[in-house]
C-alpha positions in Angstrom: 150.0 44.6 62.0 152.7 42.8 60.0 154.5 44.1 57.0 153.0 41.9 54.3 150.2 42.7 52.4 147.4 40.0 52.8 144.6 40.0 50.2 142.0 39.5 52.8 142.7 42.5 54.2 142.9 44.6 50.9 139.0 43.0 50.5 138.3 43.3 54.2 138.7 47.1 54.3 136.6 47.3 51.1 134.0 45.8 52.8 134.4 48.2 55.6 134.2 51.0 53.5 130.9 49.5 51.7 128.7 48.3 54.9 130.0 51.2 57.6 127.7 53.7 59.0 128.2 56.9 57.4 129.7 58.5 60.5 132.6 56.4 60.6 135.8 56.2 58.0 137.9 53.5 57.2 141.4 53.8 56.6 143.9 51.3 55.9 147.4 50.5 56.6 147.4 53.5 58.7 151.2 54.0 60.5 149.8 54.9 64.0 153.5 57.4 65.0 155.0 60.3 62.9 158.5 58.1 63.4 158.6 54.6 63.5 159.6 53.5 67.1 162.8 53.6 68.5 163.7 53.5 72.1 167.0 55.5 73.3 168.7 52.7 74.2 168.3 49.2 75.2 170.3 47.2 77.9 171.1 43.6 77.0 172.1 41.3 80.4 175.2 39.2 80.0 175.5 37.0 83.2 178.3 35.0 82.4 180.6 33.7 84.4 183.2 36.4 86.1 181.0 39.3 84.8 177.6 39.0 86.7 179.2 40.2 90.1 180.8 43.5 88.5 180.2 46.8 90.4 178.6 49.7 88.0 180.2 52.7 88.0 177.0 55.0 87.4 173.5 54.1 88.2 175.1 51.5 90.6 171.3 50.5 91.9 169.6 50.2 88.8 171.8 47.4 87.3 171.0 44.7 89.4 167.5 45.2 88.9 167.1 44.6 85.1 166.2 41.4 83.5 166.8 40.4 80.5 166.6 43.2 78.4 165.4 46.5 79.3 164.1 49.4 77.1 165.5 53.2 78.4 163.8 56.5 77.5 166.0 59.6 78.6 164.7 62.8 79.5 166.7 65.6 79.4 166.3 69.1 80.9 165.4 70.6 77.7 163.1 67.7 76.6 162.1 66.4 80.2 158.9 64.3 80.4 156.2 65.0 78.1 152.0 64.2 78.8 151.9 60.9 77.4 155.2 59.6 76.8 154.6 56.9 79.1 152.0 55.7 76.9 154.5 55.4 74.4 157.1 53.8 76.5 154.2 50.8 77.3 154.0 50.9 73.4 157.5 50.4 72.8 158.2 47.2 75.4 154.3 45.8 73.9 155.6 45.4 70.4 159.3 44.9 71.2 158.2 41.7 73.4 155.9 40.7 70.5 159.0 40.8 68.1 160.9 38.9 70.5 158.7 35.6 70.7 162.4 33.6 70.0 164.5 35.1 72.5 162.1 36.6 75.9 160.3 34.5 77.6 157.8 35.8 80.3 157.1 39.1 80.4 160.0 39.3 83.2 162.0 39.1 80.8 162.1 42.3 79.8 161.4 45.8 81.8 161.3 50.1 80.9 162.9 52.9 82.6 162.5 56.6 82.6 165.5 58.4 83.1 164.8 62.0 84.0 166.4 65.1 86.1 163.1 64.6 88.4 160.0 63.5 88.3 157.0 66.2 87.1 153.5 66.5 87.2 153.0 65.3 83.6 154.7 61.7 84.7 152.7 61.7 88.2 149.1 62.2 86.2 150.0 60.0 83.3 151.0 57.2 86.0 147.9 57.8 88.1 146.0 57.3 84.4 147.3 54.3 83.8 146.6 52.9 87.5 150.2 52.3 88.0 151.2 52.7 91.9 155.2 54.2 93.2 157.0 52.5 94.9 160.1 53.9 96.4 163.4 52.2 96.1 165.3 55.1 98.3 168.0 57.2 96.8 166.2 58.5 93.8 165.0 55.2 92.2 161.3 53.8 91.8 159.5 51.6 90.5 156.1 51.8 88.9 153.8 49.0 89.8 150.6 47.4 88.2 152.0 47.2 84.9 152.3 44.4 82.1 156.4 45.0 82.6 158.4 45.6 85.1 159.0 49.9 84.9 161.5 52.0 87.2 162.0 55.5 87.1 165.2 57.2 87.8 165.7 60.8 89.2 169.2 62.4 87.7 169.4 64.5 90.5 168.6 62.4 93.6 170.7 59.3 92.1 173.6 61.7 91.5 173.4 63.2 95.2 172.9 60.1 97.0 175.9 58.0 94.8 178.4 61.2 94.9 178.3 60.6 90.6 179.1 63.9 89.6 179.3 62.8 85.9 175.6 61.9 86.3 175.6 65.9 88.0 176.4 67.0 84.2 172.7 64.9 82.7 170.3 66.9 85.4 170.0 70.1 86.5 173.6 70.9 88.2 176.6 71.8 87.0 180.1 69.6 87.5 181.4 70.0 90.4 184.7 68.6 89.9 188.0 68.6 87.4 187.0 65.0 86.5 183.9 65.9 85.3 184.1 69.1 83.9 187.5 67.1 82.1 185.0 64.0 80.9 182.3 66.8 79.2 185.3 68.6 77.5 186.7 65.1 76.0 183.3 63.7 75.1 182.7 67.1 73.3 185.5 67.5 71.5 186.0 63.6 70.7 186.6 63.6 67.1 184.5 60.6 66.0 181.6 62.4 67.5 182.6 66.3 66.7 180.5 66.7 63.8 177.7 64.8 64.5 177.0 66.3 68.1 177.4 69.7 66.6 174.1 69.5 64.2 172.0 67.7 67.2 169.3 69.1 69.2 170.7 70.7 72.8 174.5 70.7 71.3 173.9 74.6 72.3 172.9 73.6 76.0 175.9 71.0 76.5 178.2 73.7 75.1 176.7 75.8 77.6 177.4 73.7 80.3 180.9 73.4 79.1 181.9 76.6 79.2 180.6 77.8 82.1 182.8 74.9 84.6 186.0 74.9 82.1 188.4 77.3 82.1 189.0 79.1 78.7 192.4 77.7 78.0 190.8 73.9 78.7 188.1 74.9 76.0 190.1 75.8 73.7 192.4 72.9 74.1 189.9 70.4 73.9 187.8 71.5 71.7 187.9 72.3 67.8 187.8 76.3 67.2 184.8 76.4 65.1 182.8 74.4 67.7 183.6 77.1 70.0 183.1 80.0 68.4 179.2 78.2 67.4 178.5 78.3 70.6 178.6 81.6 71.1 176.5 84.9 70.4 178.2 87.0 67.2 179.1 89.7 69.7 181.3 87.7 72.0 183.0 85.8 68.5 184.0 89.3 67.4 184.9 90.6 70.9 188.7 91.4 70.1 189.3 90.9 66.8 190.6 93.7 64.6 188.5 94.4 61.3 190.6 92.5 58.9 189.3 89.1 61.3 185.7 90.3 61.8 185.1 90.3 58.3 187.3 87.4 57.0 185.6 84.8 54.8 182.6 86.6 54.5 181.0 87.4 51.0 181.7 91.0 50.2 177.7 92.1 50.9 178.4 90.7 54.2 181.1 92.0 55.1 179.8 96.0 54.1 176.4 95.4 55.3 174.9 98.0 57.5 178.2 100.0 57.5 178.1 103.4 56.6 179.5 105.0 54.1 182.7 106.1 56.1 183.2 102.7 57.8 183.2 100.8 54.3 186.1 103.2 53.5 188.3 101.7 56.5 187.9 98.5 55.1 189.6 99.5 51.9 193.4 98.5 51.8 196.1 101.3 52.5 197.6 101.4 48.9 193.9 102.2 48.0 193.7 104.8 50.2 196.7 106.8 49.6 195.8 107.1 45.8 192.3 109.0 47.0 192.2 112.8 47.0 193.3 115.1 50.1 189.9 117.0 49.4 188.1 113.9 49.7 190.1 112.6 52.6 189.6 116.0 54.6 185.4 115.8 53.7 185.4 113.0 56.4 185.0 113.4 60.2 187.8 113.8 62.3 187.8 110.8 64.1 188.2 108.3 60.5 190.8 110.9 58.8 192.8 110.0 62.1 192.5 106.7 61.3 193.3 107.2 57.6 196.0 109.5 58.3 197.9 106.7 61.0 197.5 104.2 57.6 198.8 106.2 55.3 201.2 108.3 56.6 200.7 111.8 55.5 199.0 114.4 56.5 195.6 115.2 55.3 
């Protein structure tokens, strides 16, 4: 369990592997998650003097319920509660109380929450599994009762409704309802210490979603960086608009001439390069492009 190496249990597990039955195997130094753990957040308690009595201005129940130090595990729509994550949760608060032997003290000390857009049937059966019993706090909190730590659960939804928290509105399954939100999403999104970064995350595609469908175009574009915008978006909405010379710009020549045909690649030739071409040619080539060619040019053909 620790991270040094003993001796004894280099020759323990060679014993193991000598005197086991033959239906068993013996591995060693086995890590038991394909990431090591790491909770979404965790909320540290400062009760010092002038601070303790300070009003919350989201989740305003939930505060004065934590201890010490509390361990939170988000679940957004796209990733909502999974079959088991609750067994990993119980994992995370075991060995983060183990680790803190100098600074926790009872197992009070220190207490979970799911945060989700509602509660599911995965998270009922997985509670029911673990003979943990719900207790409703009203407003869309609970807590989860019969465990080694304290554990609450917090609906998105029902918290948002019941505490008119409309920024909370944008983290479950509705849409902002007003300027102040839809104003905090565009800001938040368009920060530029966090541009980059939230553009290569998982769900950057969903939040811009959200985005755009409260916001007015001009606030989009105002707040945000072009190229985030124009990620967001399917390739036929980017190039809604745009004349040829901006559909194709900074794209490799194959790109730019791939799947035209034969007749459409010609268009994206430059004008001095088509006036040198041959009036025979020119007059081969269906009516509608020598139209074209002919407005470019300026003869007839």
């Amino acid at each position: 369990m620790g991270s040094t190496r003993a001796a004894w249990h280099v020759m323990l597990a060679a014993l193991l592997r000598q005197r086991r039955p033959r239906h068993f195997q013996v591995q060693s130094e086995v890590p038991l998650a394909t990431e090591p753990p790491r909770a979404d957040y965790l909320l540290l308690r400062n009760d010092a003097p002038g601070e303790a009595g300070e009003p919350a201005g989201t989740l305003r129940r939930l505060w004065p319920l934590l201890p010490r130090e509390t361990i939170v595990e988000f679940k957004s729509v796209r990733r909502t509660y999974r079959s088991r994550d609750l067994d990993r949760l119980w994992g995370y608060l075991s060995l983060h109380y183990a680790d803190a032997a100098g600074r926790l003290g009872p197992r009070s000390d220190l207490a979970g929450v799911v945060l989700l857009p509602s509660r599911n049937r995965p998270l009922d059966v997985d509670a029911a599994a673990l003979g943990l019993t719900w207790c409703d706090l009203a407003g869309g909190y609970w807590q989860l009762r019969g465990g080694a730590f304290a554990l609450y659960v917090v609906e998105i939804d029902a918290v948002a409704d019941a505490e008119d928290d409309d920024l909370l509105h944008l983290f479950g399954h509705r849409g902002a309802r007003t300027a102040e939100a839809r104003r905090w999403l565009a800001e938040q999104v368009g920060a530029k210490e966090s541009a980059m970064a939230m553009h290569e995350l998982e769900g950057f595609d969903e939040v811009m979603a959200k985005l755009l469908a409260t916001l007015p175009v001009e606030t989009v574009l105002a707040a945000l960086p072009t190229e985030q915008v124009l990620a967001a978006l399917p390739t036929e909405q980017r190039l809604a608009g745009l004349p040829p010379e901006q559909r194709v710009a900074g794209l490799p020549p194959e790109q730019r001439v791939a799947g035209l045909t034969p007749e459409e690649r010609l268009l994206l030739v430059p004008d001095e390069a088509l006036r040198l071409l041959p009036d025979d040619y020119l007059r081969s080539l269906q009516e509608d492009v020598r139209a074209q060619i002919r407005a470019r040019i300026g003869r007839p053909i």
